[in-house]
Short mmCIF file of the C-alpha atoms (twelve columns), coordinates in Angstrom:
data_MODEL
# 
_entry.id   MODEL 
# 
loop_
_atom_site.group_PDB 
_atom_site.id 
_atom_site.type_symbol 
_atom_site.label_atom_id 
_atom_site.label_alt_id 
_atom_site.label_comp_id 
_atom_site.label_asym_id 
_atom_site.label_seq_id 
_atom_site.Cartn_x 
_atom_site.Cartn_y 
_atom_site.Cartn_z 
_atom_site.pdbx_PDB_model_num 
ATOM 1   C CA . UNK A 1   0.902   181.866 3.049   1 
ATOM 2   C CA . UNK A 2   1.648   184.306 0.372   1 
ATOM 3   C CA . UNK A 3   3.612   183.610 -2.829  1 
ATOM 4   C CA . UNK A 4   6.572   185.448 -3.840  1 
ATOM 5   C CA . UNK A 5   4.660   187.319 -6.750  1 
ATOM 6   C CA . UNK A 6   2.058   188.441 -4.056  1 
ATOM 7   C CA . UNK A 7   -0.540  185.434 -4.718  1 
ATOM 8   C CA . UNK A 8   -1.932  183.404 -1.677  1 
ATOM 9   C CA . UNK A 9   -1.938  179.729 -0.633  1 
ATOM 10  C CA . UNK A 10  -3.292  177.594 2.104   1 
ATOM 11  C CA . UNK A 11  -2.502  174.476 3.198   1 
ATOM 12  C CA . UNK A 12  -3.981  171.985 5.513   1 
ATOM 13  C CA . UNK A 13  -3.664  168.660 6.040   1 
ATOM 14  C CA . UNK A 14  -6.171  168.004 3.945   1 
ATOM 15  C CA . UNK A 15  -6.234  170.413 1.321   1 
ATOM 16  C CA . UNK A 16  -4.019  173.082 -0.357  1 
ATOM 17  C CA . UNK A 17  -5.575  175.936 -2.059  1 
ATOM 18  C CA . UNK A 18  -3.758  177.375 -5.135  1 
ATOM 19  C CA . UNK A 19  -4.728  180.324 -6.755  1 
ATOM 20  C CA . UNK A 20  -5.915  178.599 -9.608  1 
ATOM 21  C CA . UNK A 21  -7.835  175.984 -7.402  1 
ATOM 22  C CA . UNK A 22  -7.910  173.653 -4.370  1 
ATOM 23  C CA . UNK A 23  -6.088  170.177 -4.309  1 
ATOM 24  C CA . UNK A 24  -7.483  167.452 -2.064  1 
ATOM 25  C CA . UNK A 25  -4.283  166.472 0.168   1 
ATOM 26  C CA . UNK A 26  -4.196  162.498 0.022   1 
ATOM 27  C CA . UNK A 27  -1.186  161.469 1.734   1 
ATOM 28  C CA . UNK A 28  1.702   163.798 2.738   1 
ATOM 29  C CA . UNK A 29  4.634   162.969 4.956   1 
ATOM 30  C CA . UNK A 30  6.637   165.812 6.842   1 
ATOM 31  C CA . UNK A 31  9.571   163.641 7.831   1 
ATOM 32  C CA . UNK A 32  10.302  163.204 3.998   1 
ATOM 33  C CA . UNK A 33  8.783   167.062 2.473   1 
ATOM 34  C CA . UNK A 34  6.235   165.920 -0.227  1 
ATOM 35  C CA . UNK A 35  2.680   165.098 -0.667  1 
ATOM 36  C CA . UNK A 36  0.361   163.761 -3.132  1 
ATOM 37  C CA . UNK A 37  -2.571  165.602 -4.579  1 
ATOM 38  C CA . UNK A 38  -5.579  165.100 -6.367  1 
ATOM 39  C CA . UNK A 39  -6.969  167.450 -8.622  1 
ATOM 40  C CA . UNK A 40  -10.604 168.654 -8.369  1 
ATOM 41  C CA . UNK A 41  -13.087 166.847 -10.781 1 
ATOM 42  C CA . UNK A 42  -13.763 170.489 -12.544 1 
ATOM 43  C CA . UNK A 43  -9.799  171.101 -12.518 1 
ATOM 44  C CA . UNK A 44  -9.669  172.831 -16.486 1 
ATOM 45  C CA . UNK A 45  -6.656  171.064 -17.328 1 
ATOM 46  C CA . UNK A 46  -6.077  167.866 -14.840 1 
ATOM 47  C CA . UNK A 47  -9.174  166.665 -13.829 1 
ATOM 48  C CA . UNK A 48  -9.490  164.227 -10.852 1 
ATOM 49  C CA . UNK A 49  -5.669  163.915 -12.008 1 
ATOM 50  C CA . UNK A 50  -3.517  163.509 -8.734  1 
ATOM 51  C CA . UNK A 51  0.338   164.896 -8.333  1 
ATOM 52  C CA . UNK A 52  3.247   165.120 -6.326  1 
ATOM 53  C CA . UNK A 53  4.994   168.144 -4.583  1 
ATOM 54  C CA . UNK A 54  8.174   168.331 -2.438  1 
ATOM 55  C CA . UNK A 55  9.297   171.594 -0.819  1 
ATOM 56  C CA . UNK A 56  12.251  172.311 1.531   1 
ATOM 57  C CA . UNK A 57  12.437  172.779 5.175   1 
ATOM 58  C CA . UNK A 58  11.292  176.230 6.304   1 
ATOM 59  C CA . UNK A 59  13.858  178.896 7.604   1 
ATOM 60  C CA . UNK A 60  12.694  182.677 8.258   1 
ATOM 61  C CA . UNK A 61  9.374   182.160 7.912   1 
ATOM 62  C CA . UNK A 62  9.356   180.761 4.013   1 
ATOM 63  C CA . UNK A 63  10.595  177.656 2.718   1 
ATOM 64  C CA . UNK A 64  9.941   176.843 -1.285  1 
ATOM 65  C CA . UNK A 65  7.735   173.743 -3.091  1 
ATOM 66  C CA . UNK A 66  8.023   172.120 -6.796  1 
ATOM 67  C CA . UNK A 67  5.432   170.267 -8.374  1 
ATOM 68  C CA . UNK A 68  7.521   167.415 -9.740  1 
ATOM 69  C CA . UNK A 69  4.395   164.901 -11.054 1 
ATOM 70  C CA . UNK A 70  1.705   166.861 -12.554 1 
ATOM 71  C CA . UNK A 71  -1.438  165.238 -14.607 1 
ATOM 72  C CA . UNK A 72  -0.622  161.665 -13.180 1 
ATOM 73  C CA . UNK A 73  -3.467  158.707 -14.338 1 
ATOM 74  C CA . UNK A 74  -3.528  157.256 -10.711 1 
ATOM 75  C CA . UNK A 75  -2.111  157.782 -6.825  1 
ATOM 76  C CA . UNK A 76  0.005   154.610 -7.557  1 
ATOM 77  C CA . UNK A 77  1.377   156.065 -10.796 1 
ATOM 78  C CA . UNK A 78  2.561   159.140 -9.147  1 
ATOM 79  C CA . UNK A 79  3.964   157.635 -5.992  1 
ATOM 80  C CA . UNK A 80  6.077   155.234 -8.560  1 
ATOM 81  C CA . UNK A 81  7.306   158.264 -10.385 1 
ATOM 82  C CA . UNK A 82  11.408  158.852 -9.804  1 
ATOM 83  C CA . UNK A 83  11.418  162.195 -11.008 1 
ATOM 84  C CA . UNK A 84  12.731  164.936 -8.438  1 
ATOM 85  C CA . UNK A 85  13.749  168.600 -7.712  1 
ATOM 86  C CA . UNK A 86  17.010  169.957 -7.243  1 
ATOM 87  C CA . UNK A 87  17.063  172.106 -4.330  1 
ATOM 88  C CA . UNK A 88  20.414  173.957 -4.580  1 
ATOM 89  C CA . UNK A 89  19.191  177.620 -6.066  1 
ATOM 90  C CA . UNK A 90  15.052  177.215 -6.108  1 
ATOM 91  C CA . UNK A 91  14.902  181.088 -6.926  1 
ATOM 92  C CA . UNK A 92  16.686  180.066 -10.172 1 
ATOM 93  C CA . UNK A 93  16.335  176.607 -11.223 1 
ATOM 94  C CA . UNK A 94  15.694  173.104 -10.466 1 
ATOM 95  C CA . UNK A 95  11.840  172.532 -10.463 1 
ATOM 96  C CA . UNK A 96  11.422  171.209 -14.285 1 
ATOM 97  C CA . UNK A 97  13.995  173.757 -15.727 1 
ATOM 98  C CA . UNK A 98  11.914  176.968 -13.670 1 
ATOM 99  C CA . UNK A 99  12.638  178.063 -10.050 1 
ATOM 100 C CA . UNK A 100 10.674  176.731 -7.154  1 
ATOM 101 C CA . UNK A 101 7.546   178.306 -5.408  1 
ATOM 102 C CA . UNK A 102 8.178   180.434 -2.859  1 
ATOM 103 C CA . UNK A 103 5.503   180.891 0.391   1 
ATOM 104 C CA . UNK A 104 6.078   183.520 2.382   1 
ATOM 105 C CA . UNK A 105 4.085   182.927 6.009   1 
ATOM 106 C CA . UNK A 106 1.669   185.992 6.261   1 
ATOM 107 C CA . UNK A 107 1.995   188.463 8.998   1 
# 
């Protein structure tokens, strides 16, 4: 998928490649729209650090994520975490004061 601003992303269910690096996928759940990552052990500024990221339900071939845990110790501490995303204008706001990703599906 492409971003909004023209970058690229993959994701599998085991991976998701940013453009500034690739996140091992530990545990994701589709009914619910998040998943838990882990950070690469050369990540510059979360090593081995694991986080969590929601995104909406797809419509027209895009659909938009947040990052709402970011830098977290442990799986466990992220999974505990209660902080969320407000999903009501993600071009504007509601992912940690900034707008959500958006992921375009490439054609």
């Amino acid at each position: 998928r492409k971003d909004a601003i023209g970058g690229s992303e993959t994701i599998a269910s085991d991976k998701w490649a940013f453009p500034f690096g690739t996140s091992t996928v530990i545990a994701y759940d589709n009914a619910k729209n998040n998943a838990y990552l882990q950070a690469p052990a050369d990540d510059k500024f979360n090593p081995s650090k694991f986080s969590k990221v929601v995104w909406t339900e797809p419509k027209a071939d895009s659909f938009y994520y947040c990052t709402v845990v970011i830098g977290a110790a442990t799986l466990d501490l992220a999974k505990a975490s209660t902080l969320t995303a407000d999903d009501k204008d993600p071009d504007k706001s509601g992912c940690g004061g900034f707008g959500w990703t958006k992921l375009i599906k490439k054609k």
